[in-house]
Structure formats: C-alpha cells, structure tokens
TORKOL-4160 file (C-alpha; in steps of 0.2 Angstrom, whole numbers, padded with zeros to 4 digits, m for minus):
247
<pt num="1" X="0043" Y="0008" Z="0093"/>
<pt num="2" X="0028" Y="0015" Z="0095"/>
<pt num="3" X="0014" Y="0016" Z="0080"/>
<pt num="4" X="0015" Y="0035" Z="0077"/>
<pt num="5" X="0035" Y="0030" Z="0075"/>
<pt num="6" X="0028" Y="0018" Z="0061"/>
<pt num="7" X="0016" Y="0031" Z="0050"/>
<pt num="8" X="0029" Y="0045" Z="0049"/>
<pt num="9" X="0042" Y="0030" Z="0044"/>
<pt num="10" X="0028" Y="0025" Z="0031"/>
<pt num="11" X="0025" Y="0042" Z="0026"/>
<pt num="12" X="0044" Y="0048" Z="0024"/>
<pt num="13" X="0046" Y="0031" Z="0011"/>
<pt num="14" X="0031" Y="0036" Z="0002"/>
<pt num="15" X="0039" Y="0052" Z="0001"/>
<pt num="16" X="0055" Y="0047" Z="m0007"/>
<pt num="17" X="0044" Y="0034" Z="m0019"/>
<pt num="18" X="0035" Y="0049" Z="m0024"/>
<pt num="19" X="0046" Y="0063" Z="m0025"/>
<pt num="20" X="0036" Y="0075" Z="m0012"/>
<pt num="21" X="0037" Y="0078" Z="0004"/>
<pt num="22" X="0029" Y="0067" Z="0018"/>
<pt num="23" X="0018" Y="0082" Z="0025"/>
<pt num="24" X="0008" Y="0083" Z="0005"/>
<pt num="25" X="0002" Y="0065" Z="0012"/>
<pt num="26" X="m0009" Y="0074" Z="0027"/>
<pt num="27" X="m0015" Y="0089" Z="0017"/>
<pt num="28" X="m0032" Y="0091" Z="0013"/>
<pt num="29" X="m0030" Y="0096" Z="m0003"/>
<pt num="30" X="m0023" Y="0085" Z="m0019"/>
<pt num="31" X="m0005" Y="0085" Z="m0024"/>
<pt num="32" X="0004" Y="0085" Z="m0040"/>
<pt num="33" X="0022" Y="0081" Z="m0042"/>
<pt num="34" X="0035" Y="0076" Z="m0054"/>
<pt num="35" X="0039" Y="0056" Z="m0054"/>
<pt num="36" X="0059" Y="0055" Z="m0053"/>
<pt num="37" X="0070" Y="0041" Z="m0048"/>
<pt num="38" X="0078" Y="0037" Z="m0032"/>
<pt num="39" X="0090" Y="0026" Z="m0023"/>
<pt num="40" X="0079" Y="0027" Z="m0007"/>
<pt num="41" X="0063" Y="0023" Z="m0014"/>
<pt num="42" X="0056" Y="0005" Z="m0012"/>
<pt num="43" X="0065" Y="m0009" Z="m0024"/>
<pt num="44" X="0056" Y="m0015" Z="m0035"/>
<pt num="45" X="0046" Y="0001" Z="m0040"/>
<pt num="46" X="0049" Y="0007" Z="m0056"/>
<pt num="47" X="0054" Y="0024" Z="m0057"/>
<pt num="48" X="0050" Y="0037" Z="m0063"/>
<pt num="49" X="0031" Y="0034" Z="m0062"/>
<pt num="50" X="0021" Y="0037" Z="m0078"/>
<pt num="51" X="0006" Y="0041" Z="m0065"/>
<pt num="52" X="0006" Y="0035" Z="m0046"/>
<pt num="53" X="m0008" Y="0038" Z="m0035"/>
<pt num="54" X="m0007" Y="0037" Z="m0017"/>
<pt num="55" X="m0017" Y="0041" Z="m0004"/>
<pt num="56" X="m0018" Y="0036" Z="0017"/>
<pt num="57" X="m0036" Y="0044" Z="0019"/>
<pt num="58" X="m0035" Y="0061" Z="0016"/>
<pt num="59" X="m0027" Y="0066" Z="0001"/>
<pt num="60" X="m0021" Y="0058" Z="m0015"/>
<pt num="61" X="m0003" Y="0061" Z="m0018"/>
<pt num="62" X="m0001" Y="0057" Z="m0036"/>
<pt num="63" X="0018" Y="0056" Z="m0043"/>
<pt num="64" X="0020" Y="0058" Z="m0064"/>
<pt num="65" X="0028" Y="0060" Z="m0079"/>
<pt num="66" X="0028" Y="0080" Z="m0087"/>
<pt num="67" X="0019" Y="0075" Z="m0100"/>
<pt num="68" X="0005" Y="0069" Z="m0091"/>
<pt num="69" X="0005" Y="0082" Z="m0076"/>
<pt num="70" X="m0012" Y="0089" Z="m0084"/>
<pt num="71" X="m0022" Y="0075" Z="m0087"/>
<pt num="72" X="m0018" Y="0067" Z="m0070"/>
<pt num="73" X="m0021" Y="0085" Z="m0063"/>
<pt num="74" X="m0037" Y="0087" Z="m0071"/>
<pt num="75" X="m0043" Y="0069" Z="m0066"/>
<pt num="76" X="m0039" Y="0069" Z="m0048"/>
<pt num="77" X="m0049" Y="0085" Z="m0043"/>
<pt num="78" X="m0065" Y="0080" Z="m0053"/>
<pt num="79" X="m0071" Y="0065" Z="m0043"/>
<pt num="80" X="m0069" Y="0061" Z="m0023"/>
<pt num="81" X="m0054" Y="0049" Z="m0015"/>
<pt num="82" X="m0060" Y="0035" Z="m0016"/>
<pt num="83" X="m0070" Y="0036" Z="m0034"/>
<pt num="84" X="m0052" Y="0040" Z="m0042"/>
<pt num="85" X="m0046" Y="0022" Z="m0038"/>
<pt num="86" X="m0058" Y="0011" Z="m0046"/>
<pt num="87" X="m0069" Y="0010" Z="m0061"/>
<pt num="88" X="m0078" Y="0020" Z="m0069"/>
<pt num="89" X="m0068" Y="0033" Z="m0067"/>
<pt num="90" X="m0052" Y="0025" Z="m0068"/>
<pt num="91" X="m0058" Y="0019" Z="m0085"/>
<pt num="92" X="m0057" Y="0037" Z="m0089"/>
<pt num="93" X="m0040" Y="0039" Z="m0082"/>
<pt num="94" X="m0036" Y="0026" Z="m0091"/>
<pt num="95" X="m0042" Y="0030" Z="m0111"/>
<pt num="96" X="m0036" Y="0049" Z="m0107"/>
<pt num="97" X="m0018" Y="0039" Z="m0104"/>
<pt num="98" X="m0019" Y="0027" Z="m0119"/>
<pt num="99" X="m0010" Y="0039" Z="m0131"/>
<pt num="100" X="0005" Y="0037" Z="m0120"/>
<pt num="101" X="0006" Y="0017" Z="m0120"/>
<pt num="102" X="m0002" Y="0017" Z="m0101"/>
<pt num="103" X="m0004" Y="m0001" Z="m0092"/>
<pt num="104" X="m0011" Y="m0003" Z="m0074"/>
<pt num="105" X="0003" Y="m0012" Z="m0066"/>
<pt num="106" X="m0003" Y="m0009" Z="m0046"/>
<pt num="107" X="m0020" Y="m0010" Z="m0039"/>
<pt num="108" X="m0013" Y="m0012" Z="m0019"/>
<pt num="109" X="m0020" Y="m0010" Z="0000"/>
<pt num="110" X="m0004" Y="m0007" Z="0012"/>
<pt num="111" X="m0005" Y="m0011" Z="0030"/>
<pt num="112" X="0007" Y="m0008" Z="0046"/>
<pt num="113" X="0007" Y="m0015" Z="0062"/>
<pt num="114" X="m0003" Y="m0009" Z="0077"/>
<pt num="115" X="0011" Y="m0010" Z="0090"/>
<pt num="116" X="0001" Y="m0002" Z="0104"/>
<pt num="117" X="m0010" Y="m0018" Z="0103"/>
<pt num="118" X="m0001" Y="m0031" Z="0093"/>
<pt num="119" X="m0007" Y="m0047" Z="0099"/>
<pt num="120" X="0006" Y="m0063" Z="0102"/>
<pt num="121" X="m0002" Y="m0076" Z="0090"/>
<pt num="122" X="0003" Y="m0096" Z="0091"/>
<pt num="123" X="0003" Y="m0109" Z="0080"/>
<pt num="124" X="m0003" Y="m0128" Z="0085"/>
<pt num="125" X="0011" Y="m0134" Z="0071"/>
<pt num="126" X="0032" Y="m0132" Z="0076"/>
<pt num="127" X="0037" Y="m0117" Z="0068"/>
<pt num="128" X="0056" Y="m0111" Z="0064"/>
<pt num="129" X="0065" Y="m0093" Z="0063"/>
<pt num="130" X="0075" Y="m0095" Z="0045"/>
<pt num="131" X="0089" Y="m0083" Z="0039"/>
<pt num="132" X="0094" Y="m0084" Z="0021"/>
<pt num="133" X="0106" Y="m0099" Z="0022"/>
<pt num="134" X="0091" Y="m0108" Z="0030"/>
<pt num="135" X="0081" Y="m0104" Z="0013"/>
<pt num="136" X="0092" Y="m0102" Z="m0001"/>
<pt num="137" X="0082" Y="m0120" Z="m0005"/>
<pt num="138" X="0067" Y="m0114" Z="m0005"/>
<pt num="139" X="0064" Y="m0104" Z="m0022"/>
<pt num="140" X="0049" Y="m0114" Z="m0027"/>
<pt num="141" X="0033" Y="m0108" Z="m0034"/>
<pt num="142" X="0025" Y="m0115" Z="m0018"/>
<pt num="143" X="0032" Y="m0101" Z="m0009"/>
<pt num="144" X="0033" Y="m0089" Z="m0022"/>
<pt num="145" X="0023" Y="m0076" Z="m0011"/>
<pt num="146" X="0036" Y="m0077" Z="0001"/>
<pt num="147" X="0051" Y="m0076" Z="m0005"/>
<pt num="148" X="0055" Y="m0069" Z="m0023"/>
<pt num="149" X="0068" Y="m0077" Z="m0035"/>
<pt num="150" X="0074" Y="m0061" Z="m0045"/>
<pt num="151" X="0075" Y="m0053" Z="m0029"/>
<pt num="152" X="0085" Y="m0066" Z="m0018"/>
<pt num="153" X="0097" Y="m0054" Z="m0011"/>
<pt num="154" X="0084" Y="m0043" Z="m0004"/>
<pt num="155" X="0076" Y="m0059" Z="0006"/>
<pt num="156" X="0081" Y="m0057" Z="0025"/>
<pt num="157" X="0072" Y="m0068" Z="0036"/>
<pt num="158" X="0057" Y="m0081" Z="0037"/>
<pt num="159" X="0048" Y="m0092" Z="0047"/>
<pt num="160" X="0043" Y="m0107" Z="0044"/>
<pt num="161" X="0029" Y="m0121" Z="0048"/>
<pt num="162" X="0030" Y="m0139" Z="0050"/>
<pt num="163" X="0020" Y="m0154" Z="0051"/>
<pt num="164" X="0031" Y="m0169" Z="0056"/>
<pt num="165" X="0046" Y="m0161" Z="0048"/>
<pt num="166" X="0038" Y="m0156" Z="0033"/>
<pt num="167" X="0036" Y="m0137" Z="0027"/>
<pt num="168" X="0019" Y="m0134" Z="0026"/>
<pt num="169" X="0018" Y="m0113" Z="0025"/>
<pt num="170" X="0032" Y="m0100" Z="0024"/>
<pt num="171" X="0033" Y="m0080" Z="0029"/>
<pt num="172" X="0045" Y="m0069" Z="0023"/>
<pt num="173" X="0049" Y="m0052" Z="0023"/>
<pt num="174" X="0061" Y="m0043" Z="0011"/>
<pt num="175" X="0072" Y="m0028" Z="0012"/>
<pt num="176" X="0062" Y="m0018" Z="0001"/>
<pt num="177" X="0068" Y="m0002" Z="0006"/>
<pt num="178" X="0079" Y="0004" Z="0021"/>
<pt num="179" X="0067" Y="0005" Z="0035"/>
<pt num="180" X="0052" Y="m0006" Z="0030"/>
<pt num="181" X="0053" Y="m0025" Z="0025"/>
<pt num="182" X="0038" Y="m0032" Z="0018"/>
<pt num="183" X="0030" Y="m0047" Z="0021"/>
<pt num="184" X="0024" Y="m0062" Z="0011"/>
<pt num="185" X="0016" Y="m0078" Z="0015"/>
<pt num="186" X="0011" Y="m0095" Z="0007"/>
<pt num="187" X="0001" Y="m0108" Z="0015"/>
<pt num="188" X="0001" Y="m0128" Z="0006"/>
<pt num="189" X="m0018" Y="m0129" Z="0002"/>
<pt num="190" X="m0022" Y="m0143" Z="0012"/>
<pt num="191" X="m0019" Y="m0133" Z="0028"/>
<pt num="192" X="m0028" Y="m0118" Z="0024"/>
<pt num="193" X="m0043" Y="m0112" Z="0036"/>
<pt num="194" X="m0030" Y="m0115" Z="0052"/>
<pt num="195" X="m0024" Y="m0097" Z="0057"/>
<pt num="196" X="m0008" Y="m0104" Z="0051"/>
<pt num="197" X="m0003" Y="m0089" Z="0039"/>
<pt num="198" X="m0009" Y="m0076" Z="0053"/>
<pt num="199" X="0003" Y="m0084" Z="0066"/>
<pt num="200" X="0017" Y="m0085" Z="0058"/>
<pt num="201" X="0015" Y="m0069" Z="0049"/>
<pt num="202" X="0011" Y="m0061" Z="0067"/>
<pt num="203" X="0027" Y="m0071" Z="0072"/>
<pt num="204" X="0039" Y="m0065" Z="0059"/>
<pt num="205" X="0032" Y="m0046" Z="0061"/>
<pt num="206" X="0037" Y="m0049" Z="0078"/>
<pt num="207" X="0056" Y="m0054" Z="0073"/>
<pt num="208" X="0055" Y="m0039" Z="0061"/>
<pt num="209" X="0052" Y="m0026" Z="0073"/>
<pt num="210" X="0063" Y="m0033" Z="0084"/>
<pt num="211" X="0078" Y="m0032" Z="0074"/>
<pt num="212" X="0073" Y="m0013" Z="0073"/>
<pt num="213" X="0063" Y="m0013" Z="0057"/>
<pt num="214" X="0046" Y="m0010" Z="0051"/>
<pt num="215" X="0036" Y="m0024" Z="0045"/>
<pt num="216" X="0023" Y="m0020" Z="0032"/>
<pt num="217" X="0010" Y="m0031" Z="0023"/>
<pt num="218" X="0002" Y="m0027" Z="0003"/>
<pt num="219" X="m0012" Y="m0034" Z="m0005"/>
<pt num="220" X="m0022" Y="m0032" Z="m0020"/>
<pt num="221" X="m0039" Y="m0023" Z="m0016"/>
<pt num="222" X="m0049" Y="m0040" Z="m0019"/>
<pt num="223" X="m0039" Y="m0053" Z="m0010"/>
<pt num="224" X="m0050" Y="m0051" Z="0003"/>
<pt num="225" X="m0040" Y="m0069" Z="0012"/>
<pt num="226" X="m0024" Y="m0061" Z="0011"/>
<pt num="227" X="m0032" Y="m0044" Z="0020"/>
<pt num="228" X="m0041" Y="m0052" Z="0033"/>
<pt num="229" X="m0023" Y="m0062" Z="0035"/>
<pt num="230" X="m0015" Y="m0045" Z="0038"/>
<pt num="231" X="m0029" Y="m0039" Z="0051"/>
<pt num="232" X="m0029" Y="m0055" Z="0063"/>
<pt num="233" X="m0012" Y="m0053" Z="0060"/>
<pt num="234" X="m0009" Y="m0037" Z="0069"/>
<pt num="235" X="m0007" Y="m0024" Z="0054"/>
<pt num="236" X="m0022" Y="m0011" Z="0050"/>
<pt num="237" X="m0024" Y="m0002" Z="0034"/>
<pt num="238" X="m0013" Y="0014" Z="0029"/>
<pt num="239" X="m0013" Y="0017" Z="0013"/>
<pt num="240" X="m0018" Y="0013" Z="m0005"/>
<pt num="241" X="m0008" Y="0016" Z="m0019"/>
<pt num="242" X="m0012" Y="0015" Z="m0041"/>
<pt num="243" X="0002" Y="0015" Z="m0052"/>
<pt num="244" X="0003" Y="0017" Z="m0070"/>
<pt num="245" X="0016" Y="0014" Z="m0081"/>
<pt num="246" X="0021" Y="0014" Z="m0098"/>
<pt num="247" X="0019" Y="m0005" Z="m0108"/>
C-alpha cells in the first residue's frame, strides 16, 4: 500500500459522502452538488447533508440540500479556502442558513498515514493487540474516544497499554466505512506527556494496514494534542471537512 494508493482511497469515500465524483476534490475551481444518501458513505455521517464543505487544499467540495444550493454557492466563491471554514465569514454562512434550523455539527482536520515513511514507534509500558471479545468490557467513558458505545458493532480492533496489568491508555479504530477505519485514543491523565498515545496509535495503524485497510485519524481544528498525536504518530493532513445540519 503505497500513500498515493491511500489519497485516491480517501478521495473516492469523500466522493461517495458527498455525492460527486472523486476528481471535483482536485479541481481548481469550487463544486456544488446535491447532498443525497448512501449506503457507502461513512457510518455515522448524517445524510443528506444540509451543507457539507470539504476541501484537501485545492478546492472546496461542498455537498447540500436544493434549497440551499444558492446560498452555499454564492458563499463559497466570495471569500478564499481557507477563509470559508472559520469565522467571520462562517458567521455569515451561518445567519444566511438560520431560516432553515442550521447547527454546526463538524468542525474536523482528517489525516492519513504517510506509508512511504511511517516510522515503527514503541512504548516503555506492555502493550496488547485486542479484538472485540477482548473489549466488549471496556465501554467506559474513560475510553469513550476509542471505542463508541452506540456504535459497538462497527469497533474491530484495539490496542491496549499496561502498567503492571492495569489498562492505562486504549486505541481503537472502527469500521467507519468499507476501506477506512478510523482511529481513536484515550490516555488515563496521569500518564499523559509519555508518547504513549502516539505508540500505540502508530502500533494499531500498523495492525490496520496490515489487515489490508486504511487507517485514518480526525480531529477538531483546535485539539492541537490530538493533531500533534496524529503527526508523531505517522498520519499527515489531508483534508478538512464543515458540516451543517439541520437542528
């Protein structure tokens, strides 16, 4: 699996989420398209879209409802990239959306794994592959970033770390959608600031590619922990992504 492999696999789920075609992600120019449900797209998206805006550098790709086609249109080719996804132009965005019951519900960074350099991290505490039978236990708010209760049944691996047999930080990734699993982490507070959470998630990355799929890493723009997490980890930004949805 090489890291141009990954992008095109990243850009044909983006595709599917958004209703376009993976190609509208590389063009210069700003894409409108109609929001529309899909088996394919990622789990726990909530389609259709009010108003979704993605973008991996070049071009917003922004995936809506009808009604709304106008405004979003109008909006996204007033102001540059990277003005679109924050305030105060968002604020605009926003108030022309109000009449329609709009509430920001993703503010995200996504990142994929730099194969063609990913480093082989270790960890000074024991740490332990887990499949779901191995952490069907482990639905506790500590490790609510890892795994995901309403979601149990799309949690497929983990790995876990240990200090004298107690579970002291927890990675897990999630079938999200069919190619891509995504990746979570908790760490006990006590045994932050250790490179714990960037060894075991560079460990169950590893795991993840090695059973043939695509591990990817999501953030909110201001964790800035969990996104220097994903960089000594081994991933590298690829995408942002806005979405919008109905209250």
């Amino acid at each position: 699996m090489r890291s141009e492999e990954i992008l095109t696999a990243a850009l044909e789920q983006s595709a599917v989420d958004s209703n376009c075609s993976a190609a509208d992600f590389n063009s210069v120019t700003n894409i409108v398209v109609i929001s529309k449900p899909n088996d394919g797209a990622r789990k726990y998206l909530e389609l259709p879209f009010l108003c979704d805006l993605t973008s991996y550098g070049s071009n917003i790709v922004a995936s809506v409802s009808a009604e709304v086609f106008d405004i979003v249109s109008e909006y996204i080719g007033k102001y540059p990239i990277e003005q679109c996804f924050a305030p105060p132009a968002l604020d605009e965005l926003m108030a022309a959306l109000k009449p329609f019951g709009a509430n920001r519900c993703y503010m995200s960074e996504y990142f994929l794994p730099v194969v063609d350099s990913f480093p082989v991290l270790s960890c000074k505490y024991e740490t332990k592959l887990l499949t779901p039978t191995d952490f069907e236990s482990l639905y506790l708010p500590e490790w609510s970033h890892a795994l995901c209760k309403n979601r149990r049944q799309l949690d497929m691996l983990a790995v876990g770390a240990y200090d004298n047999g107690k579970l002291i930080a927890l990675a897990g990734c999630s079938a999200d959608c069919d190619a891509m699993w995504q990746i979570g982490i908790d760490v006990l507070p006590e045994y932050r600031r250790q490179g714990i959470a960037s060894a075991i998630t560079n460990l169950l990355a590893r795991e993840t590619m090695n059973r043939g799929k695509i591990p990817f890493y999501c953030c909110a723009w201001a964790n800035i922990k969990s996104a220097k997490n994903a960089l000594r980890s081994g991933f590298s930004p690829a995408w942002v992504q806005l979405t919008i949805n109905k209250e």
